[in-house]
N, C-alpha and C positions, 0 to 999 in steps of 0.2 A: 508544562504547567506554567499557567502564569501567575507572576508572583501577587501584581498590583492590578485594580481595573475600576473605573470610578465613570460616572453616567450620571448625567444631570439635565434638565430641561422643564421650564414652566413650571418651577412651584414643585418639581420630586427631585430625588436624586439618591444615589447611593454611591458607596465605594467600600472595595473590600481589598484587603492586605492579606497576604499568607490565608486564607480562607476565611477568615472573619471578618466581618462587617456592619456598616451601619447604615439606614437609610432612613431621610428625613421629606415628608409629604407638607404641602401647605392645604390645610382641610376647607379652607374657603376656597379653593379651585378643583379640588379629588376628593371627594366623598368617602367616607368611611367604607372599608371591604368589612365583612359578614363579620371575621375573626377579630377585630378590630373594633366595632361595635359590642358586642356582647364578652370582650375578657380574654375570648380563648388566644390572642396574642400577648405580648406583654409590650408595651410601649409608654414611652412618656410624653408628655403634653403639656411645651411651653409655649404658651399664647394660643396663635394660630398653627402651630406647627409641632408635630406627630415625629417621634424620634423613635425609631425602633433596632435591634436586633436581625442582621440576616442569617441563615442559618449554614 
């Protein structure tokens, strides 16, 4: 099992610890996904950039 793993590239990226994590999008480069648009995700939104929850 690994413990830590973290992935980054153009404007996304995420990293997760012990199984939780977080991952942050720049929406002027990645379009909103379906969940993300309409609520069914839960994420926050400072400025240009989408902060979310991994599951």
């Amino acid at each position: 099992m690994k413990l830590t793993a973290i992935f980054f590239k153009d404007g996304y990226g995420w990293f997760r610890i012990l199984g939780k994590g977080l991952y942050w999008k720049d929406i002027n480069r990645h379009p909103l996904i379906f969940s993300e648009q309409y609520g069914f995700k839960k994420v926050f939104t400072i400025g240009k950039w989408r902060i979310g929850l991994l599951k």
